[in-house]
N, CA and C atoms as an extended XYZ file, in Angstrom:
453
Properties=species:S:1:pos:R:3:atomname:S:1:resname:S:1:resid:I:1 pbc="F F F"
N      -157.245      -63.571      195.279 N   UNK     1
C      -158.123      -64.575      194.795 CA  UNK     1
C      -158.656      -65.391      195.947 C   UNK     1
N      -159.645      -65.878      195.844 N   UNK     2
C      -160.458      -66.231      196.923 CA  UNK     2
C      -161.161      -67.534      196.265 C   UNK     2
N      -160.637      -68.773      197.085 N   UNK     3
C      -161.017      -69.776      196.709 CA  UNK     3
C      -162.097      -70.349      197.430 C   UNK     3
N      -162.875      -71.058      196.754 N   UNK     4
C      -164.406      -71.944      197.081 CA  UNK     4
C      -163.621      -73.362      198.070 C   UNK     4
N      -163.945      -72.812      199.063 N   UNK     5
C      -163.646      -74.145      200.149 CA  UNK     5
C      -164.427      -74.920      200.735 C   UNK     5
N      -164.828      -76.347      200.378 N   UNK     6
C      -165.963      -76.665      200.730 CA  UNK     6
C      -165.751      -77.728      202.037 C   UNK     6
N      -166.536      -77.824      202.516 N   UNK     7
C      -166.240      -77.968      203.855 CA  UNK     7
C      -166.364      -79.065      204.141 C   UNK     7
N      -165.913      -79.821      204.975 N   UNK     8
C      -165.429      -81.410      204.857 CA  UNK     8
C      -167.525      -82.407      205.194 C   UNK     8
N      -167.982      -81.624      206.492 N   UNK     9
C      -169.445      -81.812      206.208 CA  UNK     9
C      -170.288      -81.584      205.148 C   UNK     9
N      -170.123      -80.704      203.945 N   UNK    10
C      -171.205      -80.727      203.178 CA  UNK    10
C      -170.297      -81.602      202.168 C   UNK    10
N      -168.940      -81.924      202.082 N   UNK    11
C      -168.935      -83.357      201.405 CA  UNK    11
C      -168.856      -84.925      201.725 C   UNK    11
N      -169.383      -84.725      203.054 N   UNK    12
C      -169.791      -86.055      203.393 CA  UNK    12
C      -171.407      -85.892      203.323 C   UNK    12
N      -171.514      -85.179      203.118 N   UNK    13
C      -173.537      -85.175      202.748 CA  UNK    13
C      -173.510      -85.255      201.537 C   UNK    13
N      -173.186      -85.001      200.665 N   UNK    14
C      -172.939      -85.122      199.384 CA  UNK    14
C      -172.684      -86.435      198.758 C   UNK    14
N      -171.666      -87.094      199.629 N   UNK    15
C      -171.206      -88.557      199.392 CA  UNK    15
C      -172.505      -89.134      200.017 C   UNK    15
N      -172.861      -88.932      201.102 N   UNK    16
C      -174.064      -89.300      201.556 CA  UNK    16
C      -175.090      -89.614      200.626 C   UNK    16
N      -175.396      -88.844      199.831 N   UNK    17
C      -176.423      -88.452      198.919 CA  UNK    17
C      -176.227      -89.417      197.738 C   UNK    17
N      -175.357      -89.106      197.050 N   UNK    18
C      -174.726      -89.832      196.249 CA  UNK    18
C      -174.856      -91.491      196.641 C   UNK    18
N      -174.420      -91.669      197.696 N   UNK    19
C      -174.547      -93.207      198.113 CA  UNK    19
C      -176.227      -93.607      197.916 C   UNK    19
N      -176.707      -92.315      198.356 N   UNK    20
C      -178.114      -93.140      198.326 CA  UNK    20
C      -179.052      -93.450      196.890 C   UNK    20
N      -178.309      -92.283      196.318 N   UNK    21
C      -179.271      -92.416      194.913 CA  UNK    21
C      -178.617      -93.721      193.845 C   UNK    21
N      -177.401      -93.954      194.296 N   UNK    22
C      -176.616      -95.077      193.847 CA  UNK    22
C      -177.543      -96.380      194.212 C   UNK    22
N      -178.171      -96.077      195.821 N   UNK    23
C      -178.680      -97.849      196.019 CA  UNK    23
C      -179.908      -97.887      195.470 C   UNK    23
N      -180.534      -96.534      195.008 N   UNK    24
C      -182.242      -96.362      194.697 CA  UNK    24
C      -182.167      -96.635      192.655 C   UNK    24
N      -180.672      -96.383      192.373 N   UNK    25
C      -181.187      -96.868      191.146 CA  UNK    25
C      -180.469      -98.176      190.732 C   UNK    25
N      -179.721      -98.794      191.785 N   UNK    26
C      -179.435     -100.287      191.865 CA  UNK    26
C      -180.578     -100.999      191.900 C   UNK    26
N      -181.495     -101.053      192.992 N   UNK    27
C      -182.872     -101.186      193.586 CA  UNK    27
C      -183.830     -101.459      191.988 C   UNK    27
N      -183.277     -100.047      191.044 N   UNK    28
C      -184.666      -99.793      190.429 CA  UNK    28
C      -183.879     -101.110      189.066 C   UNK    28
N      -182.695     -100.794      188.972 N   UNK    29
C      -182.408     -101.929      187.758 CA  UNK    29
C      -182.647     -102.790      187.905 C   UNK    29
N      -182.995     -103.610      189.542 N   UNK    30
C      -182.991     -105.362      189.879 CA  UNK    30
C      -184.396     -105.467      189.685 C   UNK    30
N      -185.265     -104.250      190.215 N   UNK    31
C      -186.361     -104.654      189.389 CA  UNK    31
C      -186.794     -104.360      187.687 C   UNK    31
N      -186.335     -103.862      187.302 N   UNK    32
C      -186.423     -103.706      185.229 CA  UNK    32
C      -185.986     -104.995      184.937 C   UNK    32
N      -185.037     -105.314      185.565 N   UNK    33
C      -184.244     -106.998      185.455 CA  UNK    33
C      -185.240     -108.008      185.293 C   UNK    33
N      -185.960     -108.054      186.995 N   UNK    34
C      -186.902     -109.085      186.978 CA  UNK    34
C      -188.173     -108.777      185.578 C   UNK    34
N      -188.432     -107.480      185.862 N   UNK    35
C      -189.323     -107.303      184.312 CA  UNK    35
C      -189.351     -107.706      183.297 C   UNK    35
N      -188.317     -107.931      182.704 N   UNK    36
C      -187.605     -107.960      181.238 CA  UNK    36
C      -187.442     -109.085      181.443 C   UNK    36
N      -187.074     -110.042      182.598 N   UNK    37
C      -187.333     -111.844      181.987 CA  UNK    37
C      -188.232     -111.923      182.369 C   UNK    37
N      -189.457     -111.129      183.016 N   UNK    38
C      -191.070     -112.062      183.006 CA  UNK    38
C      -191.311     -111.732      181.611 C   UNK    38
N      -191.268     -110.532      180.854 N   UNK    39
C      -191.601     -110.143      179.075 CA  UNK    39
C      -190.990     -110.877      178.515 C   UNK    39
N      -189.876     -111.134      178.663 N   UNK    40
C      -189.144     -112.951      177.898 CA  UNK    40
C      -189.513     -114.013      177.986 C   UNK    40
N      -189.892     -114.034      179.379 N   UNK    41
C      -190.846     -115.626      179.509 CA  UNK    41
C      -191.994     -115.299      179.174 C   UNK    41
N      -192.841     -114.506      179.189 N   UNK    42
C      -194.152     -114.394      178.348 CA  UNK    42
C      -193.888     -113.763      177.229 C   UNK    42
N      -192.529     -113.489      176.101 N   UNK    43
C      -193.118     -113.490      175.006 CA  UNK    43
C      -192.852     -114.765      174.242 C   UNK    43
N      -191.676     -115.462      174.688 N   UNK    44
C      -191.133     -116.981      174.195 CA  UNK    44
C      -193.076     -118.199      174.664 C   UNK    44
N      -193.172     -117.712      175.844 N   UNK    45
C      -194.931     -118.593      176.021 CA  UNK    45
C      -195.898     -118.373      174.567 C   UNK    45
N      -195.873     -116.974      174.059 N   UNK    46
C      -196.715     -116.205      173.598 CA  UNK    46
C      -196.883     -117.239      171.866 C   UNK    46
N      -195.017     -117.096      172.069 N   UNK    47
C      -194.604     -117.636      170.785 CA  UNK    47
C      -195.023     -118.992      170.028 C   UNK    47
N      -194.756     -119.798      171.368 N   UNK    48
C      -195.005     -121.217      171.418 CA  UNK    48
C      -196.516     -121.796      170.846 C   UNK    48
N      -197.647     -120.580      171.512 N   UNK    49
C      -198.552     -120.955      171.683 CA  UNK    49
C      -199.704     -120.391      170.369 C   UNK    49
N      -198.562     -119.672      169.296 N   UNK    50
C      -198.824     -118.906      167.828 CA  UNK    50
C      -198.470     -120.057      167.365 C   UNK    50
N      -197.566     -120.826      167.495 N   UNK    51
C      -196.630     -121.499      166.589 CA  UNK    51
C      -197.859     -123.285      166.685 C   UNK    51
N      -197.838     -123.315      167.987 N   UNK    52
C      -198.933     -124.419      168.037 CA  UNK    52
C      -200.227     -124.603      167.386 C   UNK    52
N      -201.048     -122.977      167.334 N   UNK    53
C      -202.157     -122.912      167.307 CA  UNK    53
C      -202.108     -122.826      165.300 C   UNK    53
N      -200.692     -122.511      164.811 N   UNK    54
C      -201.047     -122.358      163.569 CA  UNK    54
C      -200.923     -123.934      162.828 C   UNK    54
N      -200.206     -124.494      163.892 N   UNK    55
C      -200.172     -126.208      163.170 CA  UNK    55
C      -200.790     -126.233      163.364 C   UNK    55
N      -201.952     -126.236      164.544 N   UNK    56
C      -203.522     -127.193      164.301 CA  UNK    56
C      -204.705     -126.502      163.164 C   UNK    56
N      -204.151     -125.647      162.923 N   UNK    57
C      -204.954     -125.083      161.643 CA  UNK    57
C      -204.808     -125.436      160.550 C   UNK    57
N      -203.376     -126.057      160.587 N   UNK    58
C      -202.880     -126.491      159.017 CA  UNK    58
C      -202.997     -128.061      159.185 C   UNK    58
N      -203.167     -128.681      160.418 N   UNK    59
C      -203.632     -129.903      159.985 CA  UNK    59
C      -205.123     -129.711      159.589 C   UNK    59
N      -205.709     -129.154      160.772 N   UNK    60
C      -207.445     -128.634      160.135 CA  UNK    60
C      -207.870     -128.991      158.904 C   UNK    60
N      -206.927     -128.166      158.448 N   UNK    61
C      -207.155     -127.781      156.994 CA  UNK    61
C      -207.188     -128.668      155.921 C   UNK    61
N      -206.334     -129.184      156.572 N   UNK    62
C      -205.732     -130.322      155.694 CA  UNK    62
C      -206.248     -131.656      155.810 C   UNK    62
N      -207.049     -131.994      156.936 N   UNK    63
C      -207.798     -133.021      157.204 CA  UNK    63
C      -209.367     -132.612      156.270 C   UNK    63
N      -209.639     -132.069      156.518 N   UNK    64
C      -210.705     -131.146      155.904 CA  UNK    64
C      -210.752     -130.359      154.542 C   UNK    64
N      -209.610     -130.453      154.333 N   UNK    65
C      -209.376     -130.611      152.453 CA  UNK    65
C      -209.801     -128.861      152.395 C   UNK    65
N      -209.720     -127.788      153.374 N   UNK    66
C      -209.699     -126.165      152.387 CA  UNK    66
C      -208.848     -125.889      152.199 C   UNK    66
N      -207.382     -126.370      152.807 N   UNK    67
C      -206.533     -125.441      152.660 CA  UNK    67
C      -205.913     -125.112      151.072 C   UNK    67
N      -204.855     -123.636      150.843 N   UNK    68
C      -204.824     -123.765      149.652 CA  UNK    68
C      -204.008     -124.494      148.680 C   UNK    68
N      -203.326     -125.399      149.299 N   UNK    69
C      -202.906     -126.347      148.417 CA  UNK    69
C      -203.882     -127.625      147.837 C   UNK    69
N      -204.750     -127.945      148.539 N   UNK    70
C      -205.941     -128.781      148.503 CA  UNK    70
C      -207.036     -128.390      147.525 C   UNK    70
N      -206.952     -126.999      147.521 N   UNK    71
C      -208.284     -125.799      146.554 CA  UNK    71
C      -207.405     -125.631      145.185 C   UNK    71
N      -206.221     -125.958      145.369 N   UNK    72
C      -205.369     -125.639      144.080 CA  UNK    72
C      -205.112     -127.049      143.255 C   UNK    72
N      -204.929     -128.324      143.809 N   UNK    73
C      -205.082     -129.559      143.491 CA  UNK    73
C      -206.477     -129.627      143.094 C   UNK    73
N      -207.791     -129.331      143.467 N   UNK    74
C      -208.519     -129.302      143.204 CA  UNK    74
C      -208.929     -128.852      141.958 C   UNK    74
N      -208.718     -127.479      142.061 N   UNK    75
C      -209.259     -126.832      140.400 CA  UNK    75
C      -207.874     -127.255      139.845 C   UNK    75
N      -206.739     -127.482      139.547 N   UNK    76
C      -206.097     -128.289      138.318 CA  UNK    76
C      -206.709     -129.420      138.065 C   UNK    76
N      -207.321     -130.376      138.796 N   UNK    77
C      -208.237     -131.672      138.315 CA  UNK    77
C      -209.514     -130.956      137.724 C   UNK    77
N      -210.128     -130.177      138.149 N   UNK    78
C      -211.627     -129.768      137.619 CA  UNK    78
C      -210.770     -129.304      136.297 C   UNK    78
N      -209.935     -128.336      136.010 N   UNK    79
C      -209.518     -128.041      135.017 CA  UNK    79
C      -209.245     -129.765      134.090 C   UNK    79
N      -208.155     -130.212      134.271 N   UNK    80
C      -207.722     -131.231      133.437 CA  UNK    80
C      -209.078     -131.806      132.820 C   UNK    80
N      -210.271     -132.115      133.825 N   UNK    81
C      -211.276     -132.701      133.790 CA  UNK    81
C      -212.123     -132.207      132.542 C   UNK    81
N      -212.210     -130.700      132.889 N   UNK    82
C      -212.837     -129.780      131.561 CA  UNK    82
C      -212.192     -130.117      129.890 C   UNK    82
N      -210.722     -130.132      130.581 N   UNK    83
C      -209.811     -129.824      129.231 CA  UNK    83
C      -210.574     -131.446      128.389 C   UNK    83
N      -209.924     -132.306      129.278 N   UNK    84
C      -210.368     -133.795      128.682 CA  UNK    84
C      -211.911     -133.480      127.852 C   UNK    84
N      -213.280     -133.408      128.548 N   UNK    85
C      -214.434     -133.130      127.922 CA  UNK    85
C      -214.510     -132.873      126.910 C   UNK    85
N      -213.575     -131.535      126.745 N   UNK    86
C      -213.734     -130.410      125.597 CA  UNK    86
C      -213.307     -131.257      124.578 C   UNK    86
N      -211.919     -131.847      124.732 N   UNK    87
C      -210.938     -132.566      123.568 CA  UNK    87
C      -212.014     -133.946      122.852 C   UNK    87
N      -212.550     -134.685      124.124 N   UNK    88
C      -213.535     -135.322      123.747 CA  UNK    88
C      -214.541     -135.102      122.771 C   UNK    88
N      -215.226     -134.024      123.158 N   UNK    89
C      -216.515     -133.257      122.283 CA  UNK    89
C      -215.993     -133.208      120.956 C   UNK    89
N      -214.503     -132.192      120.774 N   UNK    90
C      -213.695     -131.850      119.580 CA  UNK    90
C      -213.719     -133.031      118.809 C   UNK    90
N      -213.263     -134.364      119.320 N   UNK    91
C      -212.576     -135.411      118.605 CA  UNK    91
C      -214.073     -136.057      117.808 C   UNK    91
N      -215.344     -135.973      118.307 N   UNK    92
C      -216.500     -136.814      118.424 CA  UNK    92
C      -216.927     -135.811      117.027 C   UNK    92
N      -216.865     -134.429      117.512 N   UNK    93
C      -217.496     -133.430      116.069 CA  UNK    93
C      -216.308     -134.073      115.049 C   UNK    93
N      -215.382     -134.320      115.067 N   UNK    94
C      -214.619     -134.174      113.930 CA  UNK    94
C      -214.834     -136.064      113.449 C   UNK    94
N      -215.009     -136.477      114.006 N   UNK    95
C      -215.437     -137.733      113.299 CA  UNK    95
C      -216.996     -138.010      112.832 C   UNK    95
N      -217.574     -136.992      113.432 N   UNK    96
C      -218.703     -136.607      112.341 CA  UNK    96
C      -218.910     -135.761      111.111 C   UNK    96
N      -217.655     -135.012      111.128 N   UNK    97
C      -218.095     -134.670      110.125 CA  UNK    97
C      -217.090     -135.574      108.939 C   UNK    97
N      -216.184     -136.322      109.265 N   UNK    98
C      -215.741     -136.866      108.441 CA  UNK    98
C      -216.225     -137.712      108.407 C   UNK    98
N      -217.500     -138.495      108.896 N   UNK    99
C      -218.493     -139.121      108.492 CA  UNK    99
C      -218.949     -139.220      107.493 C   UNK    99
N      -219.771     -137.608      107.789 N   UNK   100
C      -220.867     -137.194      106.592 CA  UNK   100
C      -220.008     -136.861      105.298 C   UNK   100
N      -218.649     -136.552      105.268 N   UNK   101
C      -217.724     -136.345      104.315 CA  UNK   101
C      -217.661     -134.745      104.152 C   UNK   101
N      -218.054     -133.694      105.085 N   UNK   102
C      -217.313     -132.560      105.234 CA  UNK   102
C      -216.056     -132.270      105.313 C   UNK   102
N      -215.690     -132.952      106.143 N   UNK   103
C      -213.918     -132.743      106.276 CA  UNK   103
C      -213.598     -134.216      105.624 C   UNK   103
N      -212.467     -134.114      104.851 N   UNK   104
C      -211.453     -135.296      104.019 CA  UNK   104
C      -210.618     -135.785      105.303 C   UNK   104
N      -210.945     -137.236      105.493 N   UNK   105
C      -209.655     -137.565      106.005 CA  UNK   105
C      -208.229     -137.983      104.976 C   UNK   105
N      -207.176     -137.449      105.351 N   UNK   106
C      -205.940     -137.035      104.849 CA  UNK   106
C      -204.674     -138.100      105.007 C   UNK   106
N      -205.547     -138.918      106.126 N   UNK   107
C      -204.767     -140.017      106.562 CA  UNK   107
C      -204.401     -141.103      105.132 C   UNK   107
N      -205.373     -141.217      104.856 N   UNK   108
C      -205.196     -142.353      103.471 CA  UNK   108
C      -206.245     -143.426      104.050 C   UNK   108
N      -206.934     -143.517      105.567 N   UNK   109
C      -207.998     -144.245      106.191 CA  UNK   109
C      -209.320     -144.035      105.499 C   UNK   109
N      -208.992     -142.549      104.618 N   UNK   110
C      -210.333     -142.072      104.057 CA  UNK   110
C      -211.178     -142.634      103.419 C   UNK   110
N      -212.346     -142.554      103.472 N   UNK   111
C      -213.542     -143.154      102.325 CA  UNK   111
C      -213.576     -142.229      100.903 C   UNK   111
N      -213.015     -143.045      100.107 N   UNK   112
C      -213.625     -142.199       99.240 CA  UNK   112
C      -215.531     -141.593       98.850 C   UNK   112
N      -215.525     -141.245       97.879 N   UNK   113
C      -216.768     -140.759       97.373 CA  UNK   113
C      -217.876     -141.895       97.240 C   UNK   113
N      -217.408     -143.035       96.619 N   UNK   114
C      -218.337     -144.258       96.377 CA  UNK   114
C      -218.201     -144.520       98.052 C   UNK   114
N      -217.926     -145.266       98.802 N   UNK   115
C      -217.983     -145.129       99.984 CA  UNK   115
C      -218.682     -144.465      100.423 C   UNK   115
N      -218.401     -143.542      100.872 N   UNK   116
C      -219.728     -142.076      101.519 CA  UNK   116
C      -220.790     -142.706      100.965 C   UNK   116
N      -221.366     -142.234       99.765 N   UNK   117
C      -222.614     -142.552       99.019 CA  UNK   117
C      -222.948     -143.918       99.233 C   UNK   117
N      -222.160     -144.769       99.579 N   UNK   118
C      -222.844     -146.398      100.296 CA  UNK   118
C      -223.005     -146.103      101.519 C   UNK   118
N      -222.231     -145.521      102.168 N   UNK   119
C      -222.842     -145.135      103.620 CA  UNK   119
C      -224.302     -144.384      104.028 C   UNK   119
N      -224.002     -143.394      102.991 N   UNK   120
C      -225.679     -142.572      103.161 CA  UNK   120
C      -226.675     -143.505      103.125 C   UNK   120
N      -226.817     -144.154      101.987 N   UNK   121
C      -227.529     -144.989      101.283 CA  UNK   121
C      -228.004     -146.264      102.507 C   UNK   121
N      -226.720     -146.999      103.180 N   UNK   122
C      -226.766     -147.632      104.198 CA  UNK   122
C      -228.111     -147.253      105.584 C   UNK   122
N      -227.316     -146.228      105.399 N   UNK   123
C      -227.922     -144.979      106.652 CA  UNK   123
C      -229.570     -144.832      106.466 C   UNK   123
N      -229.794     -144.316      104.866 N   UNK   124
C      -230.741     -143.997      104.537 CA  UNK   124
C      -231.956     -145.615      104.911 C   UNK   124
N      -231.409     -146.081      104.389 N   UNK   125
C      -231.805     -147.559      104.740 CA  UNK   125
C      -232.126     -147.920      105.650 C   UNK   125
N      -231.421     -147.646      106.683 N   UNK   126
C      -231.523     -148.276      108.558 CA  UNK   126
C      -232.750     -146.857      108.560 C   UNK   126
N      -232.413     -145.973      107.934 N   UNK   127
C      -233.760     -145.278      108.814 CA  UNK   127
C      -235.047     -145.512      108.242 C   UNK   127
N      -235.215     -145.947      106.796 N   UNK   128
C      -236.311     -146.556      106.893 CA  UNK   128
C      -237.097     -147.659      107.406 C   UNK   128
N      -235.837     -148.862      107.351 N   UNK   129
C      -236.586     -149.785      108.120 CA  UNK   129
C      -237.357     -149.385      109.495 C   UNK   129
N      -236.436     -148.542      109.916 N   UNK   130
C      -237.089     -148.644      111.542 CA  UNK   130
C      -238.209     -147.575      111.071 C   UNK   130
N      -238.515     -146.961      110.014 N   UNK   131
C      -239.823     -145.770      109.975 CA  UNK   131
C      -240.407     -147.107      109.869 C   UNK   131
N      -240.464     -148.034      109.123 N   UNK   132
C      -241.304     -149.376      108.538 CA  UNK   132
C      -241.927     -149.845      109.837 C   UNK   132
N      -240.470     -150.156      110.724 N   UNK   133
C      -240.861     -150.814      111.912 CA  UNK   133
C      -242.094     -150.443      113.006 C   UNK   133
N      -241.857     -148.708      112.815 N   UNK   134
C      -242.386     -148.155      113.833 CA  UNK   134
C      -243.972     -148.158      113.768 C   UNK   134
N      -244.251     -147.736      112.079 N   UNK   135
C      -245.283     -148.213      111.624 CA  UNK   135
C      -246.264     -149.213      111.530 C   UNK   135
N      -245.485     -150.187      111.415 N   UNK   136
C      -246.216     -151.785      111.725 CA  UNK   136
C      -246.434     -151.826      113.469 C   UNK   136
N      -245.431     -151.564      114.228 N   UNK   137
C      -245.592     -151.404      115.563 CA  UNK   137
C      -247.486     -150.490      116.040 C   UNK   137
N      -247.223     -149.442      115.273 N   UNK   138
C      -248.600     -148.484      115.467 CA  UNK   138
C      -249.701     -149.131      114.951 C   UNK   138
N      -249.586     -150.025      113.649 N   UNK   139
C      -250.306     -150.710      113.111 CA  UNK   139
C      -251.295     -151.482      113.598 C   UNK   139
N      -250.256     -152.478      114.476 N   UNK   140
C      -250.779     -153.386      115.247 CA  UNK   140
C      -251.154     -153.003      116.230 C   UNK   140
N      -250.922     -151.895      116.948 N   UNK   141
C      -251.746     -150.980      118.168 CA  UNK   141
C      -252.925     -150.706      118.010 C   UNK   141
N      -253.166     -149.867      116.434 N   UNK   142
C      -254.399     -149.297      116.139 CA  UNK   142
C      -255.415     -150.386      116.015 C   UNK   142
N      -254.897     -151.334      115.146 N   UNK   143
C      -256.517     -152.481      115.227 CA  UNK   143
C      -256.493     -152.881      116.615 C   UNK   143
N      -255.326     -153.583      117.796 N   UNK   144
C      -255.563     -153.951      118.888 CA  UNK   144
C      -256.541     -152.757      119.512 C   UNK   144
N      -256.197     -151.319      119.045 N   UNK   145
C      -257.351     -150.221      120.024 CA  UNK   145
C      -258.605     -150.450      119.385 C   UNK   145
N      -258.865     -150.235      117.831 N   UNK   146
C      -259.983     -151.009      117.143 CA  UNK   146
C      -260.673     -152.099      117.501 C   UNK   146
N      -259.770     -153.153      117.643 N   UNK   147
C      -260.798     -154.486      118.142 CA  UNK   147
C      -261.084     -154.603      119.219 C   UNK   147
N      -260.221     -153.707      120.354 N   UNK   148
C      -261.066     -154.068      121.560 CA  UNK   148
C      -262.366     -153.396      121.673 C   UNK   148
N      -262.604     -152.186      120.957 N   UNK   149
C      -263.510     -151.080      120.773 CA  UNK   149
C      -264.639     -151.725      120.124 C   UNK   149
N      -264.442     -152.534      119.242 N   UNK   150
C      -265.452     -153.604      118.646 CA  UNK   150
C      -266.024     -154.175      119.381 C   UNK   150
N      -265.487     -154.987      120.465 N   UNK   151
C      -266.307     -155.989      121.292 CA  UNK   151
C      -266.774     -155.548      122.343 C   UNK   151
């Protein structure tokens, strides 16, 4: 049997070698090192300057009334605002018609029948006078256009 004897020079070249690729990737980690905290310090900068730029948007916003809590306060008031109108309108028809005596009020506030019929009657009344009024008003127009036309 015949053994592999290696010879005391090609393992000091070897160690040689070895030593060197040892300092070339020492070398190469101190710089990945320095790399990796400049990408830390510029991504923590990066961060700062997201984090800043989104508060001044949300004051923006907010000084300036778009943002969406401001657009959402908003249409719940336009809403409430509508709702109120509507209920308004509702309440105004329904006391007209329990006016005219379409709908019964149920309350016991109700007018009866003689009632109503003095009301019409009332009604009917106020609108003639003022047809009366309007008349005499035209009345006295037409001879004032007449008599000046005379002279």
């Amino acid at each position: 049997m015949k053994r592999n004897v290696i010879s005391p020079a090609v393992l000091t070249k070897q160690i040689a070698d070895i030593a060197q690729e040892q300092e070339k990737l020492m070398a190469t980690e101190k710089r990945l090192s320095v790399k990796l905290e400049s990408f830390r310090s510029t991504k923590e900068t990066i961060k700062a300057q997201y984090s800043a730029a989104e508060a001044q948007v949300k004051i923006t916003e907010s000084v300036s009334g778009i943002s969406e809590e401001m657009s959402d306060v908003g249409l719940a008031v336009q809403r409430a605002q509508d709702k109120t109108e509507g209920m308004k309108a509702r309440a105004s028809a329904l006391d007209e018609l329990v006016e005219s005596g379409t709908l019964e009020d149920v309350t016991g506030g109700a007018k009866d029948d003689i009632d109503r019929e003095l009301s019409k009657i009332k009604s009917k009344s106020d609108v003639d006078e003022q047809l009366e009024s309007l008349k005499k008003e035209m009345g006295k127009g037409f001879l004032m256009k007449s008599s000046s036309q005379v002279i």
